[in-house]
C-alpha positions in Angstrom: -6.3 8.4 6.6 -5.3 6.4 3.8 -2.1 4.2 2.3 -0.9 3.4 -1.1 -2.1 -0.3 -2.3 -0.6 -3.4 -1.3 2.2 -6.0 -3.0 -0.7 -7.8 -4.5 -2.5 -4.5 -5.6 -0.1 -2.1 -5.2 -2.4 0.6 -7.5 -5.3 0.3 -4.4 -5.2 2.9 -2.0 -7.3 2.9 1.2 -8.9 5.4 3.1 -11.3 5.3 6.6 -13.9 7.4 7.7 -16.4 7.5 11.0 -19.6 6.7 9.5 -21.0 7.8 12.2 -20.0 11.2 12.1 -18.9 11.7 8.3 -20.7 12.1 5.5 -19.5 8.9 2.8 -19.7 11.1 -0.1 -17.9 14.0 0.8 -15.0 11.2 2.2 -15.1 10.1 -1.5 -14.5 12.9 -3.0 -12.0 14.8 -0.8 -10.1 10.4 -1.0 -10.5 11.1 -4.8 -9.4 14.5 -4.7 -6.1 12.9 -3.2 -5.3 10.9 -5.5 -5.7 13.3 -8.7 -4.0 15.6 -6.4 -6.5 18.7 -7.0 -9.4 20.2 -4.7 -12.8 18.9 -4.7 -13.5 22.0 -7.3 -11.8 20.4 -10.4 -13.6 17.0 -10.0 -16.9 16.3 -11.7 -19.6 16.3 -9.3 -20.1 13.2 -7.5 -23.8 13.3 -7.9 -23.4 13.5 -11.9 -22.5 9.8 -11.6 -24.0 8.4 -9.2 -27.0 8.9 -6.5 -25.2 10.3 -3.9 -28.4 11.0 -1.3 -29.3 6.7 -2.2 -25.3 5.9 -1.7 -25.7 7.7 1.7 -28.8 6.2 2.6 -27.7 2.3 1.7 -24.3 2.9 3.3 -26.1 4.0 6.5 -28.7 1.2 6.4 -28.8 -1.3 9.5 -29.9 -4.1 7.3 -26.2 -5.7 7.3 -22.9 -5.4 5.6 -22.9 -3.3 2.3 -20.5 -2.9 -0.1 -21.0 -0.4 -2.9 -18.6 -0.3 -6.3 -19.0 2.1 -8.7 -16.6 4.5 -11.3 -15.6 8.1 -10.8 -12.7 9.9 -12.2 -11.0 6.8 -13.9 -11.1 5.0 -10.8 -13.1 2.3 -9.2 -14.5 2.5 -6.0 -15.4 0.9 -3.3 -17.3 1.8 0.1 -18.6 -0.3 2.7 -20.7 1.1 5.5 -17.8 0.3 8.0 -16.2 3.2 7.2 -13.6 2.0 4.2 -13.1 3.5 0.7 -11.1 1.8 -1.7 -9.8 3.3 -4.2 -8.2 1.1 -7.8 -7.4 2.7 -10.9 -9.6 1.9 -13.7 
């Protein structure tokens, strides 16, 4: 699920997933893939910019809230391990 930015940011787009039952990568990249508007396919791999088994593993940590911010595809973004990715152009 996601929804276009807000008056304050309106070029921040949010999107959920169930970290519980989804893997936070593959939300990335299919929430990326939305907003480039192109499959998964065209993007460059997510794991050629950043350590995707180590963002997993952080993201599903018990050790208290994280937050994790990085760049991908000329946009920033930003996952918690609540199950929110947000998305901001570069």
């Amino acid at each position: 699920m996601s929804n276009g930015g807000t008056e304050e940011q309106p070029d921040s787009f949010h999107f959920a997933y169930d970290p519980e039952a989804e893997d936070v990568t593959q939300a990335i990249v299919e929430a990326v893939g939305l907003i480039h508007d192109t499959s998964h396919e065209h993007l460059t791999p997510l794991e050629t910019v950043v350590n995707t088994d180590a963002l997993a593993a952080v993201l599903r940590s018990e050790s208290g809230s994280v937050t994790v911010t990085f760049h991908y595809e000329e946009l920033v973004v930003t996952a918690n391990d609540s199950g929110d990715i947000w998305l901001q152009w570069a």
